[in-house]
Structure formats: C-alpha cells, structure tokens
C-alpha positions as CSV (number, residue, x, y, z in Angstrom):
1,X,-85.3,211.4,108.0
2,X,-82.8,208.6,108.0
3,X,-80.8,208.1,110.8
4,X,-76.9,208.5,109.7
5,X,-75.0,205.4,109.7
6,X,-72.6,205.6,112.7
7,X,-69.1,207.0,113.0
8,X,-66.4,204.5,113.1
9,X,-63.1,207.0,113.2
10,X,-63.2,210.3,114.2
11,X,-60.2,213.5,114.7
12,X,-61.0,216.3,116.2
13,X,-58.5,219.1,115.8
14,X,-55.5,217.3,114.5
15,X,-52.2,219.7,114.5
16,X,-48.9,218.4,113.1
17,X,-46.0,220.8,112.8
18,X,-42.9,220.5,110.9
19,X,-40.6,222.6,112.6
20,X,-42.0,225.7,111.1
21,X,-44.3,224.6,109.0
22,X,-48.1,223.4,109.8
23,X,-48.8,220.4,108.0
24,X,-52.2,220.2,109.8
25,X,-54.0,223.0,111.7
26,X,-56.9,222.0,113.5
27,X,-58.0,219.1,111.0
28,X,-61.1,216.9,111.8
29,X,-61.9,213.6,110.1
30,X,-65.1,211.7,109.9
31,X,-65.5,208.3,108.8
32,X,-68.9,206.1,108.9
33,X,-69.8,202.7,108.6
34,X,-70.1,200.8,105.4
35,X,-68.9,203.7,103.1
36,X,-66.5,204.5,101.0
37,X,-64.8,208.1,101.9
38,X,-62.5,209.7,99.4
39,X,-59.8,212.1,100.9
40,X,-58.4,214.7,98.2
41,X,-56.7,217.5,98.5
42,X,-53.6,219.5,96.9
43,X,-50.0,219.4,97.4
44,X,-49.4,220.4,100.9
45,X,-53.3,220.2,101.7
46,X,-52.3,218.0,104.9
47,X,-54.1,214.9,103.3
48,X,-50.5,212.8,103.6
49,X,-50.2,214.2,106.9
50,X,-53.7,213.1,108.0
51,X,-53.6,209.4,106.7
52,X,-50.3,209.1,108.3
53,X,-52.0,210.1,111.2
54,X,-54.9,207.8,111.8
55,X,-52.6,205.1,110.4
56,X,-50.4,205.5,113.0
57,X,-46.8,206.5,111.1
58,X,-47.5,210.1,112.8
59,X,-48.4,211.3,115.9
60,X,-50.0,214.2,116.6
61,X,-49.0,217.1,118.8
62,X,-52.7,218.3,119.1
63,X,-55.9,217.0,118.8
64,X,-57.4,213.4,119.4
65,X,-58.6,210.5,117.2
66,X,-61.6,208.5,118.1
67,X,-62.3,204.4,116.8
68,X,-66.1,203.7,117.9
69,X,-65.9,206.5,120.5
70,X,-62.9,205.0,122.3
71,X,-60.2,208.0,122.2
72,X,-57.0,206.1,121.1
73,X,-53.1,207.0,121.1
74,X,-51.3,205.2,118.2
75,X,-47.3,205.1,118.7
76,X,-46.5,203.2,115.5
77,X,-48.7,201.6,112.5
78,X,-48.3,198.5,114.5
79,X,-50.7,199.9,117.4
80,X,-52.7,200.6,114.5
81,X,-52.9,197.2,112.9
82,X,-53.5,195.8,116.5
83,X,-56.9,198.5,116.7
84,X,-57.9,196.7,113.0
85,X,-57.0,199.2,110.9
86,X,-55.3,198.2,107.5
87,X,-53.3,200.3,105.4
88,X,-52.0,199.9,101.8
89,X,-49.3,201.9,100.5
90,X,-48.5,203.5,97.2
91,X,-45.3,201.5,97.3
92,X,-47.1,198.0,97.8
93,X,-44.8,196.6,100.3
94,X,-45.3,192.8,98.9
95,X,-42.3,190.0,98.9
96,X,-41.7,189.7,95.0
97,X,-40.2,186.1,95.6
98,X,-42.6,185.0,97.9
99,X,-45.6,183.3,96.8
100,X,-49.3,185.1,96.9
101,X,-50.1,182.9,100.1
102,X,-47.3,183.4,102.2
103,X,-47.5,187.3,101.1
104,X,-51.0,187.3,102.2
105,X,-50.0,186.4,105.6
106,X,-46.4,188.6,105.5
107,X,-45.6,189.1,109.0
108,X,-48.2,187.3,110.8
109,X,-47.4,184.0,109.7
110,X,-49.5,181.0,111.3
111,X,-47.9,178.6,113.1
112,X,-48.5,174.2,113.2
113,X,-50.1,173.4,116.4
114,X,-48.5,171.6,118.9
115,X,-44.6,171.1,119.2
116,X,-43.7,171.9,115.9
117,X,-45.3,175.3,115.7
118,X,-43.9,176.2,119.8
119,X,-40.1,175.2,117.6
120,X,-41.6,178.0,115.1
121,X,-42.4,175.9,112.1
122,X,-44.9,177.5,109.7
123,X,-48.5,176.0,108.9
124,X,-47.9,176.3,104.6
125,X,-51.4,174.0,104.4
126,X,-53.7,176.4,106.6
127,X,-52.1,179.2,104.8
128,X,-52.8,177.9,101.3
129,X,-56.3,177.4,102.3
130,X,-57.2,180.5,103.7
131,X,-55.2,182.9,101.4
132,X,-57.9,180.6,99.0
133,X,-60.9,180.9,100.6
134,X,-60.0,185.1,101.3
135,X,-59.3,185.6,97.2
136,X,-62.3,183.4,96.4
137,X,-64.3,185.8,99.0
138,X,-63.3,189.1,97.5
139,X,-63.5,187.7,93.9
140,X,-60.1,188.1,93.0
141,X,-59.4,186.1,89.9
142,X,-55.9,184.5,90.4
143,X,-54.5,180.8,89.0
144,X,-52.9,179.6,91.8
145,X,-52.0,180.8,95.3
146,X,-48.4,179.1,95.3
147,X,-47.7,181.4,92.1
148,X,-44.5,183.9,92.7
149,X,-45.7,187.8,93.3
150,X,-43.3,188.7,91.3
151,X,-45.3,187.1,88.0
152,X,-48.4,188.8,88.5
153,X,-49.0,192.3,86.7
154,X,-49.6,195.7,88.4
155,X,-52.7,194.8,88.7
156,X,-52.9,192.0,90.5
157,X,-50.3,193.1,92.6
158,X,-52.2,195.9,94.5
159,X,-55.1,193.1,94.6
160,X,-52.2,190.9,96.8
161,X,-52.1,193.7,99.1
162,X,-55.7,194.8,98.8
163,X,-56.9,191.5,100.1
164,X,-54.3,191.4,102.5
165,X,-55.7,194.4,104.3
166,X,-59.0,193.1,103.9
167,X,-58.5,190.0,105.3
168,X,-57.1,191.1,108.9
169,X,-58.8,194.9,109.3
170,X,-61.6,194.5,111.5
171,X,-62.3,198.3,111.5
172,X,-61.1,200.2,108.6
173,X,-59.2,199.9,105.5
174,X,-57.2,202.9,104.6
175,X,-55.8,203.0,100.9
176,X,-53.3,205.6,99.8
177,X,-53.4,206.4,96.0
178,X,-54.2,202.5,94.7
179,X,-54.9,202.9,91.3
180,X,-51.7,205.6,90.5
181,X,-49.6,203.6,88.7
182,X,-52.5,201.5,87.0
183,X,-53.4,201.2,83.4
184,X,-57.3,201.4,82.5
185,X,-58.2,197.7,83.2
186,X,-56.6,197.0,86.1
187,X,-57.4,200.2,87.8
188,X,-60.8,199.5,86.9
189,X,-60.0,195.5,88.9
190,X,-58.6,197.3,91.9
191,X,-61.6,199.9,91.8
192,X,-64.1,196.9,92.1
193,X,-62.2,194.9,94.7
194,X,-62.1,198.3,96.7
195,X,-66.4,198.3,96.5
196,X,-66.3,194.6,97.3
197,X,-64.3,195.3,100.8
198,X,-66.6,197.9,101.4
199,X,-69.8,195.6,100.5
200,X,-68.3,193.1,103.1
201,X,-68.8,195.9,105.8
202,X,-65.5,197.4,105.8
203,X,-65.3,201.1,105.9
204,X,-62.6,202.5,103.0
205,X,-60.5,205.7,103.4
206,X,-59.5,206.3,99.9
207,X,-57.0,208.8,99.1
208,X,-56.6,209.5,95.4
209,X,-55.6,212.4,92.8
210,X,-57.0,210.4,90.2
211,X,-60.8,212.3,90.1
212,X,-63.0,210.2,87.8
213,X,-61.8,207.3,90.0
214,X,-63.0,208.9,93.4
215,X,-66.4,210.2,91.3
216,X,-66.7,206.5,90.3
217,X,-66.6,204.7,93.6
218,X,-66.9,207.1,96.9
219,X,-69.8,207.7,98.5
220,X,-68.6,211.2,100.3
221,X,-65.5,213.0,99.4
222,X,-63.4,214.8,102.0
223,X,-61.5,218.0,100.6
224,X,-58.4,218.7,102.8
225,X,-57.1,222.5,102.1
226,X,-54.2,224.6,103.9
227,X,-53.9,221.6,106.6
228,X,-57.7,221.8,107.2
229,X,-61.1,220.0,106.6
230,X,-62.7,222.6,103.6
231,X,-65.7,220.5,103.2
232,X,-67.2,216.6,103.0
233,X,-68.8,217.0,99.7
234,X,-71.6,214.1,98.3
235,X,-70.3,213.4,94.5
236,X,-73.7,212.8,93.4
237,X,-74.3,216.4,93.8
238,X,-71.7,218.1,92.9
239,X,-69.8,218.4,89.5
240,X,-65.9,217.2,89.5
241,X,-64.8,220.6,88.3
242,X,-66.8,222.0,91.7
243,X,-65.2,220.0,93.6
244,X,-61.4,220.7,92.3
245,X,-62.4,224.5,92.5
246,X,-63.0,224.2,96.4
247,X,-60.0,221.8,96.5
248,X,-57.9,224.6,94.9
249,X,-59.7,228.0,96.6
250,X,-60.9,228.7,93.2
251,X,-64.8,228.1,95.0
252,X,-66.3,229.5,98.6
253,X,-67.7,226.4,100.2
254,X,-70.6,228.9,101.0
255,X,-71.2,229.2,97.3
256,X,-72.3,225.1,97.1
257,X,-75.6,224.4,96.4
258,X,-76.8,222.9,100.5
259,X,-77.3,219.5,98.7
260,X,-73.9,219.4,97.4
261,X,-72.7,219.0,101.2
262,X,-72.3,215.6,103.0
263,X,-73.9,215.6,106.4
C-alpha cells in the first residue's frame, strides 16, 4: 500500500462560539501535500468559520492548528501570510486603478536598491518583470502587465488574485468560493489556473457551493456539518447527489460504500 502523502495543515478540535451559538464544535481539518481539498458544507455548517480560522481572521477559543507539525497561533491573516499561507476572497480585494503588476505585488511592494529604495522609492522594472515571468508561469493569458485591473473581465480578475496568492504562499493556498460569480468560460479559466497552482506543489483549500466544480477538480472533499467534520469523501467514488445527502443529513456516513471514504 502507498504511503499517504504527508499532512501540511492540520486542526484538531477547533471550537468557535458566538456568544450563544457554536459555529464550530470540535472541528478537525486535514490537508496533504500536492492536492486539491474541497471544503463544502451548508449554511451554518462551520465551513466560513473554519477557513477563517486557519486563515487567520478568527481565533479559536479551543483546539489547535498544526502547519508541518509545528503547532501555530495566528493573531491576524497577517501572521498567516508570514506562515505562507495565501488566501483569496470572494470579494477579490484587487486595486481597480492600479495596474495588473503593481496589484500583483499590493502591499508588499519591492523597493530600488540602494539610496533610492532606503527614501522608499518603488522598483516598477523588477516588478513588471516578475508579475511577467509569475503570469507566464501559471499560464495566464493576459496582453500586457501595465493594463488597468479595472479593464479586465471577471475572469481575469480572480486570475489577478489567484496568481497573486500563488506567487508568495509557500505552504498553502486557501480559495473561498472562486468561481461564484463566474460565467461558464471563465469559471472554467479560474478552474484550471486553480490545478496549475496545485501542479506547481501548492496545496489548495477550495471552498465552493458550486458542486460540479468541486467534482471537476478536488481530489478529496471535506463535508463540514453542524460545526463538525461529517466526513472527507474521495469524489471518484461517490456520486454528487451522495455527497449533498451527507452534506444535508439526508445520508448516515455509515451507510457509504468503505471506498467512498478518503483516508
């Protein structure tokens, strides 16, 4: 038997509690290397609540998270950024004015050497280069780097900030609903960028409603229920409608067929 490819984040027991309500209640979480991981889960499943989480936006009151077996204590998505994790939002969070290069490196500008960058002065030609050589790396198909964000289409947008994360994660990429307000084509660009990071080594936390999507490129699917894990399901076993039955409680986890579970 194959040995299992090794885990890169890990929670154990995660609680988060809203006043009087349990957004998670003893959740665990298991990412591995090199794989796509879907995370789906109803309305008040705890899946928002456990992206936030390992992203850093929440912290826990129980419960630990793990990156490469090093137990970690994120105060803000910055701690997070600074352990190489990567998130993109629903919501984008790219400059519309500013071009695709100077997006690309949004907050983390690089500086000139010498005098000029000590006085703050930004490196535009070593920026132009390697938002370049980054697009050119993950395929993205886009005229020209100086072009304003806010010309591009949906599309190519969420590729901006796709290859954003990509370029400074060094551990994971978490992506929160992607493809949501996507048409057919681009959701389908976005869906192949997303395999492309993952072929380049970087795990990718998906978290999606949109089904055929998550069938289409995860290679496990974690199903968050009633602020819990309910099961890490492998989609080449199990049929959609399966799977949105034990998302729901329609279907006993115990009533899967053994190959239909992810070890």
């Amino acid at each position: 038997m194959s040995a299992q490819p090794k885990i890169v984040m890990q929670a154990k027991g995660l609680v988060k509690r809203y006043g009087q309500v349990t957004a998670l209640d003893g959740a665990d979480f298991e990412l591995r290397a090199g794989e796509i991981l879907a995370v789906i889960g109803d309305n008040g499943a705890g899946k928002s609540s456990l992206i936030k989480c390992l992203s850093g936006a929440t912290i826990p009151d129980e419960g630990e998270i793990q990156l490469d077996g090093q137990t970690i204590h994120f105060k803000s998505p910055i701690d997070a950024r600074r352990s190489g994790i990567e998130t993109v939002y629903q919501d984008l969070a790219v400059a519309p004015a500013m071009t695709i290069a100077e997006n690309l490196f949004l907050g983390r500008e690089l500086r000139r050497p010498g005098l000029a960058g000590m006085l703050g002065m930004i490196d535009k030609k070593k920026m132009l280069e390697e938002s370049i050589a980054r697009m050119n790396d993950l395929k993205v198909g886009i005229r020209s780097m100086l072009q304003a964000v806010e010309t591009l289409s949906g599309g190519q947008r969420q590729c901006v900030a796709v290859a954003r994360a990509a370029a400074f994660a060094q551990h994971v990429v978490i992506m929160d609903e992607p493809t949501a307000a996507l048409g057919v084509k681009e959701g389908n660009m976005v869906l192949e960028l997303i395999r492309r990071v993952r072929d380049k080594g970087l795990p990718v936390v998906l978290i999606s409603h949109n089904m055929p999507h998550v069938f289409e490129v995860a290679d496990r699917i974690h199903i968050a229920r009633l602020g819990k894990r309910a099961a890490v399901v492998n989609p080449k076993f199990i049929s959609m409608s399966d799977t949105v039955a034990v998302m729901t409680g329609a279907k006993a986890v115990d009533d899967l067929p053994p190959e239909a579970l992810a070890h």
